[in-house]
C-alpha positions as CSV (number, residue, x, y, z in Angstrom):
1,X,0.0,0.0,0.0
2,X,1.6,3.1,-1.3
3,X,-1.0,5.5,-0.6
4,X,-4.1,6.4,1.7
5,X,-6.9,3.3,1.7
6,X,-10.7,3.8,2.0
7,X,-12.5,2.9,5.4
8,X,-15.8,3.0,4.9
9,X,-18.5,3.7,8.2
10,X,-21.8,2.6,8.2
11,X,-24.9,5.2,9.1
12,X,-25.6,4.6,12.7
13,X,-29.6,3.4,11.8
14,X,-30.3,2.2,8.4
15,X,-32.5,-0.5,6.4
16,X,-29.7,-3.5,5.6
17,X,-31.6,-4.2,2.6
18,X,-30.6,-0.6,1.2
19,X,-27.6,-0.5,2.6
20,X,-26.5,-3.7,0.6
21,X,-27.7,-2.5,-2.5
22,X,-25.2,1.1,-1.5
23,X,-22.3,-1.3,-0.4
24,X,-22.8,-3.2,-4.5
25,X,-22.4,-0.3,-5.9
26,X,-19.8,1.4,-3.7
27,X,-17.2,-1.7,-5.0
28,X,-18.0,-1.0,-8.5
29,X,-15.9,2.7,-8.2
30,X,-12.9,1.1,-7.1
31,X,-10.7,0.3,-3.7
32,X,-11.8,0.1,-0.5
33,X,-9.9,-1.2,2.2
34,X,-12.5,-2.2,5.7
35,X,-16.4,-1.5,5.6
36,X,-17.5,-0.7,9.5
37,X,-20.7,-2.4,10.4
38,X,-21.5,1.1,13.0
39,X,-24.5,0.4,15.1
40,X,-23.9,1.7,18.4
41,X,-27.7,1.4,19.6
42,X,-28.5,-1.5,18.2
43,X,-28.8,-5.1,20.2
44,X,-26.5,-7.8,19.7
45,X,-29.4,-9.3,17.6
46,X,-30.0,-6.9,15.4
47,X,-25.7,-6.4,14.5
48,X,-25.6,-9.9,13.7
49,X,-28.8,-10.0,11.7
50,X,-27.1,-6.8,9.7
51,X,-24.0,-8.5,9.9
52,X,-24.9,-12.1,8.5
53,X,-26.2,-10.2,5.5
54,X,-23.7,-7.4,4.6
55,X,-20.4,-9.3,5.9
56,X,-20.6,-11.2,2.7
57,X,-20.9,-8.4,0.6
58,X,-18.3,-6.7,1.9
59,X,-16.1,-9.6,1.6
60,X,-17.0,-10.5,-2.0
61,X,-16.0,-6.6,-2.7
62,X,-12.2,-7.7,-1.3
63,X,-12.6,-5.7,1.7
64,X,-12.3,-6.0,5.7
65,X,-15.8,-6.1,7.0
66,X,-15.4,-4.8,10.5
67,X,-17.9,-5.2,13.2
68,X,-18.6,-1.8,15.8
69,X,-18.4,-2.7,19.6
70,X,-20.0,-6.5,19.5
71,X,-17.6,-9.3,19.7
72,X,-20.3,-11.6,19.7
73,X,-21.6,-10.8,16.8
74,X,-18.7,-10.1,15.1
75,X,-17.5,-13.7,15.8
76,X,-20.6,-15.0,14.4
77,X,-21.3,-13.4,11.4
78,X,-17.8,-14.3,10.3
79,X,-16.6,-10.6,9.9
80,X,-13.0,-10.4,9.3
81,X,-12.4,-8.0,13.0
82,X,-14.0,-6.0,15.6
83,X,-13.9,-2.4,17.0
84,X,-13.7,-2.0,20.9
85,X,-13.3,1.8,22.0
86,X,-15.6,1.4,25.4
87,X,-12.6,0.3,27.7
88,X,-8.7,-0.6,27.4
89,X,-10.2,-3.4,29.5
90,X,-12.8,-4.4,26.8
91,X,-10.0,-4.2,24.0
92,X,-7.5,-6.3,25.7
93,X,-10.1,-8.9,26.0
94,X,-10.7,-8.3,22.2
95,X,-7.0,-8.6,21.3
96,X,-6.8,-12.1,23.4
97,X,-9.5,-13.3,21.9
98,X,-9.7,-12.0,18.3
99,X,-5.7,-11.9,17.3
100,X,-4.0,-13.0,15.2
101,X,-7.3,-14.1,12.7
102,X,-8.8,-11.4,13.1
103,X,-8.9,-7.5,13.2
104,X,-9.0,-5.8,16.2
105,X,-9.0,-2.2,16.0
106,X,-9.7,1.1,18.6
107,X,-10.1,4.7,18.6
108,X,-11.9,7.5,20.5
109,X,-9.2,7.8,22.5
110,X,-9.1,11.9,24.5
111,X,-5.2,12.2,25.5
112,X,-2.3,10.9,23.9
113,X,-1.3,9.1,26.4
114,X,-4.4,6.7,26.2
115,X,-3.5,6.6,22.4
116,X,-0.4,5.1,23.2
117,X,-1.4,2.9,25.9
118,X,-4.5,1.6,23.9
119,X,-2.4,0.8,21.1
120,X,0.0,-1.1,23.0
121,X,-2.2,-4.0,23.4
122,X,-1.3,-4.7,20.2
123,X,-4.3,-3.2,17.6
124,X,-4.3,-3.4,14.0
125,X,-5.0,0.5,14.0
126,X,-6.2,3.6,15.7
127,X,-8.9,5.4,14.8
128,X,-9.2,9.5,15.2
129,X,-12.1,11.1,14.8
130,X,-15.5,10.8,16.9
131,X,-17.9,8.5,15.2
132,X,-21.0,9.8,17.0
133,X,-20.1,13.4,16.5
134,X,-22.2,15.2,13.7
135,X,-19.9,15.5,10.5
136,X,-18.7,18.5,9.1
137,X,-18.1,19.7,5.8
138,X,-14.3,19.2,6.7
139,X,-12.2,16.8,8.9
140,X,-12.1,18.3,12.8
141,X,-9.2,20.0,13.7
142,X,-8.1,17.3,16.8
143,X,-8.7,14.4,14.0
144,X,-5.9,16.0,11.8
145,X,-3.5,16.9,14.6
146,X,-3.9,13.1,15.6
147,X,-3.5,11.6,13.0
148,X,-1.0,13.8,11.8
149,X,1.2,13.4,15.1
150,X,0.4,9.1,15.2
151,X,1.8,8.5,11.2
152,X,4.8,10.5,12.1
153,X,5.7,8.7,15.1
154,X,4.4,5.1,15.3
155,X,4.2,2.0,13.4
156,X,0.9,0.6,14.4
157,X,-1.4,2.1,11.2
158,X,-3.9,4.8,11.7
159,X,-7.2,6.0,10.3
160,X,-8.4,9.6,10.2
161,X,-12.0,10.4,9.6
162,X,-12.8,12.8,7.0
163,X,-15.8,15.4,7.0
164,X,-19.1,14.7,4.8
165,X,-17.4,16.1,1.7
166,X,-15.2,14.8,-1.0
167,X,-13.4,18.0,-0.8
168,X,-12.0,16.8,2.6
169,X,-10.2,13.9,1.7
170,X,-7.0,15.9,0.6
171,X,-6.4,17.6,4.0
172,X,-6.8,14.0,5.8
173,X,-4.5,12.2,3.2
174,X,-2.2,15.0,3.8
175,X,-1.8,13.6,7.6
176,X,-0.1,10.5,6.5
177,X,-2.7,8.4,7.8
178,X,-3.0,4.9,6.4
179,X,-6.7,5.1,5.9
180,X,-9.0,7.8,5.6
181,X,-12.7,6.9,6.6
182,X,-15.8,7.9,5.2
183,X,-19.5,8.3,6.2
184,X,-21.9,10.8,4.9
185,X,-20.0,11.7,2.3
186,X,-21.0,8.0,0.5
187,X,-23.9,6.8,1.8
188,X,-25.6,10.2,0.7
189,X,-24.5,10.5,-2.3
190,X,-26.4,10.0,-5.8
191,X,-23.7,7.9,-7.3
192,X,-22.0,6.1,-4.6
193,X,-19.7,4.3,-7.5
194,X,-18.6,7.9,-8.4
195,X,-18.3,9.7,-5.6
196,X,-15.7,6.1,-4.2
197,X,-14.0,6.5,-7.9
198,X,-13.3,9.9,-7.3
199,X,-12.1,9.7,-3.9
200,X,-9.7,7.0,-4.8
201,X,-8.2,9.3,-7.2
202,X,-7.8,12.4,-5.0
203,X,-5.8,9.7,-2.2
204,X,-4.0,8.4,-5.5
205,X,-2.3,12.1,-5.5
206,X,-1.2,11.8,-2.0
207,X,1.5,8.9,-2.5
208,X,3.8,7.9,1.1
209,X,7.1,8.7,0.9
210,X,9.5,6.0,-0.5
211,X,11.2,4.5,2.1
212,X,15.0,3.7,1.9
């Protein structure tokens, strides 16, 4: 990977027969690295029923699918990792558990102090930006300072989460972050093929530098 990767987020709520036909046509516009199954209200019932029907899909498309806070179901439903940010107590279980099959990945963190410490149990990546925040037109400013301070210093890969724009993905890639994630900005969209063609051609521009 010599560039920036698409992370796609789920909607928090959304109709999983919809939502399959968006994800179909989100893997016809090109790359995309992890799909997040995100549904933080939902039971453990409901994410797997989601799950057992959009894991698949997401898997077919030669992506990660990622399950949000739910080990259970993530287990289940055969999803290639999980997402624990509750508690460093939660996400070391996760790690046990989960590693090395699967993903286990965190984020959410408020110092960067906990970043560290969170990502020394060993994570697949660390995730700035705050999923249940509103999104902006542009990445928020802590999201870019975090990710921009995390590619420069550490190993472990990080994603940064962009605003509900396409015009956002520059600035993010710009961090050196190893994924840059998406919400609004696809699942809104009128031509979700498009709008993940296009965006794969703006991180195309924003190459890492070669390493000697």
């Amino acid at each position: 990977m010599n560039r920036p990767r698409l992370f796609l987020v789920t909607p928090p709520a959304f109709d999983t027969a919809t939502l399959a036909d968006q994800l179909k046509q989100a893997f016809t516009g090109g790359d995309i690295a992890c799909v997040m199954i995100y549904m933080p209200d939902a039971s453990t019932k409901d994410i797997q029923a989601a799950a057992d029907i959009l894991v698949p899909i997401i898997q077919d498309g030669g992506a990660a699918a990622l399950v949000y806070g739910d080990t259970q179901a993530a287990g289940r439903s055969g999803a290639d990792g999980v997402h624990v940010d509750k508690s460093l107590e939660d996400l070391k279980l996760a790690v046990e558990s989960f590693q090395p099959d699967r993903v286990v990945g965190t984020g959410g963190t408020k110092t960067k102090h906990d970043a560290m410490e969170w990502a020394e149990t060993g994570v697949d990546y660390l995730f700035f930006g705050k999923l249940d925040l509103a999104e902006k037109e542009t990445a928020h400013d802590k999201t870019l300072s975090g990710a921009n301070w995390w590619a420069e210093l550490f190993e472990t890969p990080c994603v940064a989460l962009a605003g509900n724009t396409l015009e956002t993905l520059a600035e993010v890639a710009a961090t050196g972050a190893d994924f840059v994630a998406l919400k609004d900005a696809v699942w809104h969209s009128e031509d979700i093929a498009k709008t993940i063609s296009d965006a794969n051609t703006v991180l195309e521009a924003h190459p890492f530098p070669e390493v000697d």
